[in-house]
C-alpha positions as CSV (number, residue, x, y, z in Angstrom):
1,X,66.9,65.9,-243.3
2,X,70.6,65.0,-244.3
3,X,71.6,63.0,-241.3
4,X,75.3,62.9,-242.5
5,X,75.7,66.5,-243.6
6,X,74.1,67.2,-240.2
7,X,76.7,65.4,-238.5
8,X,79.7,66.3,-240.4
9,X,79.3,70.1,-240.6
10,X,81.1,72.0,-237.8
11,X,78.7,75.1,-236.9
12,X,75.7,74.3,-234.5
13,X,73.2,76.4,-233.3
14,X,72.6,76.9,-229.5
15,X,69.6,76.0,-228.6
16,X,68.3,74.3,-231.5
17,X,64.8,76.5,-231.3
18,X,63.6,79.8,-230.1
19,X,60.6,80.4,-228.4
20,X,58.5,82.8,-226.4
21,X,55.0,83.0,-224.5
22,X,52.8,85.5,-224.1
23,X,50.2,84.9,-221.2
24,X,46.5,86.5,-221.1
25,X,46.9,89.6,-219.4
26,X,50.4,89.9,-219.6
27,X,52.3,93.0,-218.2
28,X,55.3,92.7,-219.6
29,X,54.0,93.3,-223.4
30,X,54.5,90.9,-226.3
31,X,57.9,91.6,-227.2
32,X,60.9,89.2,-225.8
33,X,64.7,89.0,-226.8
34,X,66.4,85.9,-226.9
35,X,70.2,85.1,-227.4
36,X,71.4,82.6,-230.6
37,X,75.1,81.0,-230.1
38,X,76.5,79.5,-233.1
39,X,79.3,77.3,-232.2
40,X,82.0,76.4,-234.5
41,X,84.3,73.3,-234.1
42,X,85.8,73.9,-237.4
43,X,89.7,75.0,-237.8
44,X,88.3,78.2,-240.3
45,X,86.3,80.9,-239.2
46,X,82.7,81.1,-241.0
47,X,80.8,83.3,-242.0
48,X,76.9,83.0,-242.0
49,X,74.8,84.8,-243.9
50,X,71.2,85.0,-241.2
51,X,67.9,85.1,-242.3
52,X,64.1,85.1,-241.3
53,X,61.1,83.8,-242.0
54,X,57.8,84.8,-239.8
55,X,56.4,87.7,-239.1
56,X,57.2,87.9,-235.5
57,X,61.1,87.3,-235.6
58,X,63.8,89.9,-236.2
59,X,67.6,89.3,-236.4
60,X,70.1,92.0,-234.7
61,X,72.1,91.7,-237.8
62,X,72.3,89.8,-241.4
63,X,76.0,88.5,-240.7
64,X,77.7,87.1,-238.3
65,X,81.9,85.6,-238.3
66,X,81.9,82.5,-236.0
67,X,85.8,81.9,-235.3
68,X,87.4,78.5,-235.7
69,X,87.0,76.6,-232.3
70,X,84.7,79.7,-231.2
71,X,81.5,81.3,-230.7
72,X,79.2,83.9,-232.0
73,X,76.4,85.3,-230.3
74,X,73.3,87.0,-232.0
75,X,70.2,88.8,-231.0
76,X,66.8,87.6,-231.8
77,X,63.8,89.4,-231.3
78,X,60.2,88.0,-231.2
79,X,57.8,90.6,-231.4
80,X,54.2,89.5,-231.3
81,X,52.9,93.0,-230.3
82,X,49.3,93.3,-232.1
83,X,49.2,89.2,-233.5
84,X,46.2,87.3,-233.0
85,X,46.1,84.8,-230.5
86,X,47.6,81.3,-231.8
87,X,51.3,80.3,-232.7
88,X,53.5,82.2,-234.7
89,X,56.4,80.3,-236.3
90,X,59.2,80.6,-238.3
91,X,63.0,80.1,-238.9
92,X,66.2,81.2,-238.6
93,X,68.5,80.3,-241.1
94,X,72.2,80.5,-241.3
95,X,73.9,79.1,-244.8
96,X,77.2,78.8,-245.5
97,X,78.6,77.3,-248.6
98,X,77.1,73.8,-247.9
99,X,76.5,74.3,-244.4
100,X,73.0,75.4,-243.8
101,X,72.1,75.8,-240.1
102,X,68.0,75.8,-239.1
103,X,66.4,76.9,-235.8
104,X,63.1,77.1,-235.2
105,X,61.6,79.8,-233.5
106,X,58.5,81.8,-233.0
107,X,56.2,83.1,-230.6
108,X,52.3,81.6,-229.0
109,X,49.7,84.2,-227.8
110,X,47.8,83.1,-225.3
111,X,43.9,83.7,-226.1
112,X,41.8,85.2,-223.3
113,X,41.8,82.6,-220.4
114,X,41.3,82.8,-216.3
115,X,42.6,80.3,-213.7
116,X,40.2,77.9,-212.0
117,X,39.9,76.5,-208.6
118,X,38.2,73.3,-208.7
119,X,36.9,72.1,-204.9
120,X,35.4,68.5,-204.7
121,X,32.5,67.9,-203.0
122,X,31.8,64.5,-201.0
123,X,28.0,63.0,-201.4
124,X,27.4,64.8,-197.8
125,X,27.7,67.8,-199.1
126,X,31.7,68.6,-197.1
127,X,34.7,68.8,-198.7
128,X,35.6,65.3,-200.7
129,X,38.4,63.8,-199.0
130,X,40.7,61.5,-200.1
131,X,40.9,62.4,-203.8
132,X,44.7,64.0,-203.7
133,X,46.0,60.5,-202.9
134,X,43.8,58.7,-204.9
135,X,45.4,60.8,-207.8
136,X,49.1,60.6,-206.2
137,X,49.1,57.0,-206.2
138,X,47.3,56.9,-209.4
139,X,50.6,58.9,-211.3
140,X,53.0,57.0,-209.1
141,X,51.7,54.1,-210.7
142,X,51.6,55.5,-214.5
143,X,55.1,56.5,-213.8
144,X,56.6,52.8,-212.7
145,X,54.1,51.5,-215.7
146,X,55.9,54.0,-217.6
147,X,59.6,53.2,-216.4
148,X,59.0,49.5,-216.8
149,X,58.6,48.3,-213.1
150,X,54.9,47.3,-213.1
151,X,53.2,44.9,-215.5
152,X,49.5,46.1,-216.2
153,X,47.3,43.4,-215.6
């Protein structure tokens, strides 16, 4: 990655990737539509010239004018109707002149999966008590470990 090219160039992408779930079982199909701002801080308009790579990613249009000091909007669609299960990547890319402008984007299918309910049982035989707690204090601790308030012995 050129850091300095990065920095100096004037269009940005917002957000910088694109992504979409499909869950097991899902009602809603495996098709989603996401929105792509590129913002330019530039005193010239520019014009991108947008591309794809992946199989499950589809541009509203090829071209897009962002103005100077503006924004331009495009559609993205991730359609991972019929895909196995798995990730499905790819990119979006907007060049211009030297400016080249990359988002990630893509799409996971969720492989056949069910929710469990997990019920502890104490060595009597009832309901274990106490483990909730045990746990809560257990992550409050990982979390001040984490911040820097604790020293591990």
């Amino acid at each position: 990655m050129d850091l300095v090219r990065a920095l100096a160039q004037p269009v940005v992408a917002v957000p910088g990737t694109v992504w979409a779930a499909f869950p097991w079982g899902g009602t809603d199909g495996r098709q989603a539509t996401r929105t792509l701002t590129y913002a330019n801080s530039g005193d010239s308009p520019v014009t991108l010239d947008l591309a794809v790579t992946g199989d499950v990613l589809k541009l509203s249009t090829d071209r897009l004018q962002v103005p100077a000091g503006g924004e331009a909007q495009v559609t993205l669609t991730i359609d991972a109707e019929g895909k196995s299960t798995g990730e499905h990547t790819g990119v979006v890319t907007a060049p211009s002149g030297d400016t080249v402008i990359r988002t990630l984007a893509g799409a996971y299918v969720e492989p056949e999966s069910a929710d469990m309910t997990v019920t502890g049982i104490a060595r009597n035989g009832g309901p274990a008590a106490g483990f909730a707690p045990r746990r809560q204090q257990a992550f409050a601790r990982f979390r001040r470990l984490a911040a820097g308030h604790v020293r591990d012995p």
